[in-house]
N, C-alpha and C positions, 0 to 999 in steps of 0.2 A: 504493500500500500504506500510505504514511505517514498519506495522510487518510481510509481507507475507518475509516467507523465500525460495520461489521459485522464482528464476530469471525471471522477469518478460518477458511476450511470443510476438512473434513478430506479427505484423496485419495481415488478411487474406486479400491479395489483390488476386482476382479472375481476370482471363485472360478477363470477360466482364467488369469488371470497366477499366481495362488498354485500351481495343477496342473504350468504351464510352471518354476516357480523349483524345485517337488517335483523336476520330472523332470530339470532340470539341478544339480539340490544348489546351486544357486546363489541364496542369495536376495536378493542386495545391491541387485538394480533396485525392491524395493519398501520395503527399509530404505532406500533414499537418498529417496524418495518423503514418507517421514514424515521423516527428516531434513530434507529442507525447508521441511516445515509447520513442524517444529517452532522454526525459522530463521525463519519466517514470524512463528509466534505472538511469540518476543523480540521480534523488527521492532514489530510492532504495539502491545503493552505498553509498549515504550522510548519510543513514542510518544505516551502517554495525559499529556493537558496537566497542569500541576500546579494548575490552576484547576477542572479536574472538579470537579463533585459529590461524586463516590465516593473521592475522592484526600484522606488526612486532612494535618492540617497540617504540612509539614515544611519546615525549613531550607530557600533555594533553592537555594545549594549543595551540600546533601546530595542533595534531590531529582537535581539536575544529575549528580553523581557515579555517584548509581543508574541511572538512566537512559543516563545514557554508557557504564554498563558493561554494560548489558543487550544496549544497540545491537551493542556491541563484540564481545560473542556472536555476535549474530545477522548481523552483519558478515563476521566471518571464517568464520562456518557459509556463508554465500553464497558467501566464496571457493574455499573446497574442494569447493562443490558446480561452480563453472564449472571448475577443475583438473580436477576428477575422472568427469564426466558420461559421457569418452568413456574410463574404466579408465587413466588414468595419473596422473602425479605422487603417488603415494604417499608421495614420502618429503616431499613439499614440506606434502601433507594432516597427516599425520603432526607436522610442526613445528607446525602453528597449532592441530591440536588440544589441545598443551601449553597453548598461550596462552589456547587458550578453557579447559583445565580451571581454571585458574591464575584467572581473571576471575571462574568461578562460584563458585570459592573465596572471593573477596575481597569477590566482591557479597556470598554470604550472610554470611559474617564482620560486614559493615557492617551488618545487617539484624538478624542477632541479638545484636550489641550494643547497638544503640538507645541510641546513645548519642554527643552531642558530641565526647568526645573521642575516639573511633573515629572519626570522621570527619576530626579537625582533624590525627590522625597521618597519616590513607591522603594528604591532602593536603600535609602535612608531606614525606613518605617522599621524593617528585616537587621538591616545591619547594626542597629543601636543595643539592640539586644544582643549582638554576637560582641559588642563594644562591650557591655557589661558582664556579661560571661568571662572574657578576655580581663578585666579588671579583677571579679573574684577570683580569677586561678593565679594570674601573678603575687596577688595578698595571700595568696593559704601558701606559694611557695618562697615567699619571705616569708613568711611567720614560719614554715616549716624550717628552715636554713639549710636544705640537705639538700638543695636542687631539685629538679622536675624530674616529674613522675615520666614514665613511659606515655600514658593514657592523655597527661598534662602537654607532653608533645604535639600528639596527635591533636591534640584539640587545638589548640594553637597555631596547630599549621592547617587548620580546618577553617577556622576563621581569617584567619590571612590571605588566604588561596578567595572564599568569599568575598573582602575588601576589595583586593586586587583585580577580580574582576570584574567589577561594577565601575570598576573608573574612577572613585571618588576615595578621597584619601580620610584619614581617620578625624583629621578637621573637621570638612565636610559633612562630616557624617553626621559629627556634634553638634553643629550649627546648621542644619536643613530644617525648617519647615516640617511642620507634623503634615502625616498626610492625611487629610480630610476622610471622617469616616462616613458610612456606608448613605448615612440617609443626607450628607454634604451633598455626598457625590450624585446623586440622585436627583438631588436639589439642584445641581449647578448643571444638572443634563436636561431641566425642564422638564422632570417626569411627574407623572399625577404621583401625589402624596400616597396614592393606592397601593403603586407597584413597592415602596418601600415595604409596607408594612406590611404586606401579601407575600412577598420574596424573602424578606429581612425578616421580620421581627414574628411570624409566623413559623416561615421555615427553622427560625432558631429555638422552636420548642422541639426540635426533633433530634437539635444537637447537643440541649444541655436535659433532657429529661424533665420539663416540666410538668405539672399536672398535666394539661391540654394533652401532652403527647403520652402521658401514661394513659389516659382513658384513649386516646384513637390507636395505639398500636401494643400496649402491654399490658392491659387489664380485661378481664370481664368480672358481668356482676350478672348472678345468677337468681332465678324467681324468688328468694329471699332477701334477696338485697347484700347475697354476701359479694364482696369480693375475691377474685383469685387468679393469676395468671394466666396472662393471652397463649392460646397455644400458637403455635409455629405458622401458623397460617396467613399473613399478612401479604396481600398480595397489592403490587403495584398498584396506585390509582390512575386511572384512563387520565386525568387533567395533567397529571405528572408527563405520561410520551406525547401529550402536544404541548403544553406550555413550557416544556424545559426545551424543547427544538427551534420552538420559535424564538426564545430568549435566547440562543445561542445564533442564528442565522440573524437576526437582528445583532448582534455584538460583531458576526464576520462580517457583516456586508462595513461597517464602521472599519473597523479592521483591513479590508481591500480598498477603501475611499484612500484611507491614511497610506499605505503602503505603497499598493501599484504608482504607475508612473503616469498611465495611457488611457485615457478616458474613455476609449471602446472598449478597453477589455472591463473596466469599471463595469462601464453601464450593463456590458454581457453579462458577468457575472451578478448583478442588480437583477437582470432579468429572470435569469435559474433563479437564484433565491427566492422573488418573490410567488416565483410560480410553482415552487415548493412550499412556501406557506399560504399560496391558495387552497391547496389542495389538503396540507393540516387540516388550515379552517374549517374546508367545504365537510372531512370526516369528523370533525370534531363539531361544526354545527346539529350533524347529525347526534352528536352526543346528546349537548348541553342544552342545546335550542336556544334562548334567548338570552341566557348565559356567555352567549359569545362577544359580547361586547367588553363582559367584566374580563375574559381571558384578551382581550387587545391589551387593556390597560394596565396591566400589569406586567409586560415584557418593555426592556428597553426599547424606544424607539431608534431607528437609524435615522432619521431623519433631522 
């Protein structure tokens, strides 16, 4: 997948599998379908070399940053697609969806800044912590006076190796700018106050275990009112393989604006994309029905 240079092809949905999801109201076997392509398409973009033709000039750390986090998309879309293939770990799919909404957030963030020091914060935010890390291991090896540990080494050269490739020195690092959190970033993309709190602050009961998420994925309560553990059975929710596609194709088409060079290949690749979230929509209006408005406004917009 990594070296194929044909754009990857979209799934054969035949009018009998569409007939079979009508007749079972079920249509999650052919939103997972395009969920994968659409896993597929990050995959392959996260791949396009920063030496292309069509690739304009950028940073190579920045380039690196974008591209790491596109991967990271298309990464953890792969994992919920092996969780989920056979209708279980819901609530495991559930947690990484957070993390992928959280990534398309940040990618476009960095995309529509266009700018140095959006970058040198998102790099900053990571390395301040390895700056402090790096602070207690040198104090415990003064205080200790026998010199560094074997373990102390490696760590040390694990964080340096980090600094040095981000570009920015340990100055820098110190004095950068916090990097704006999740519902800033949201704020300064003009997105309805909806998609925060639907992507962010919802998804994040699935990550830290709050009530909310113990009653939807780890509890039952049976005809006496007892409580007692969810069995094994959690299976993906249909809103999950369309609304986590669309927030990601909405992050790459941002993502190809910033990057490419050439304005036809832009607009082409504008064109697939949206004709691949036509066609989400079109099965998933099927779902939801009138619902489908509230599933627009909660994905990043590219625009």
């Amino acid at each position: 997948m990594a070296e194929s240079t044909e754009f990857p092809s979209p799934p054969l949905i035949t009018e009998a599998q569409l007939q079979q999801c009508r007749a079972s109201g079920d249509f999650c076997p052919i939103l997972f379908e395009w969920y994968k392509h659409v896993a597929v398409i990050a995959n392959f973009l996260a791949c396009v070399r920063q030496d292309s033709p069509t690739v304009r000039e950028i940073a190579h750390p920045h380039y690196a940053a974008l591209i790491g986090l596109l991967n990271r998309c298309a990464r953890l879309m792969h994992s919920n697609v092996v969780l989920s293939h056979e209708g279980l770990f819901g609530e495991t799919t559930a947690i990484l969806d957070r993390c992928i909404f959280e990534t398309c957030v940040r990618l476009v963030w960095l995309c529509r800044q266009r700018s140095t020091e959006a970058f040198s914060r998102y790099f900053a935010e990571g390395l301040k912590t390895e700056l402090v890390l790096k602070a207690q291991i040198n104090a415990n090896i003064t205080a200790r006076g026998t010199g560094e540990l074997e373990i102390e080494q490696s760590m040390l050269g694990s964080i340096e190796r980090c600094i040095q490739t981000s570009g920015l020195t340990e100055a820098q690092i110190k004095e950068s700018k916090k990097l704006p959190d999740l519902a800033t970033m949201i704020e300064n993309l003009k997105q309805d106050r909806l998609m925060y709190i639907v992507g962010q602050k919802l998804g994040s009961h699935h990550v830290h275990g709050t009530w909310p998420s113990l009653l939807f994925h780890y509890l039952d309560r049976d005809e006496n009112g007892t409580w007692h553990p969810r069995d094994h059975n959690c299976p993906t929710h249909v809103h999950q393989y369309a609304v986590v596609p669309l927030v990601v194709l909405s992050a790459v088409k941002v993502f190809v604006e910033f990057v490419f060079d050439q304005a036809d290949e832009i607009a082409a690749f504008h064109g697939v994309a949206e004709s691949i979230e036509q066609k989400i929509l079109a099965i998933y209006y099927e779902t939801v029905g009138t619902d489908l408005e509230f599933a627009k406004e909660i994905r990043p917009s590219s625009g």
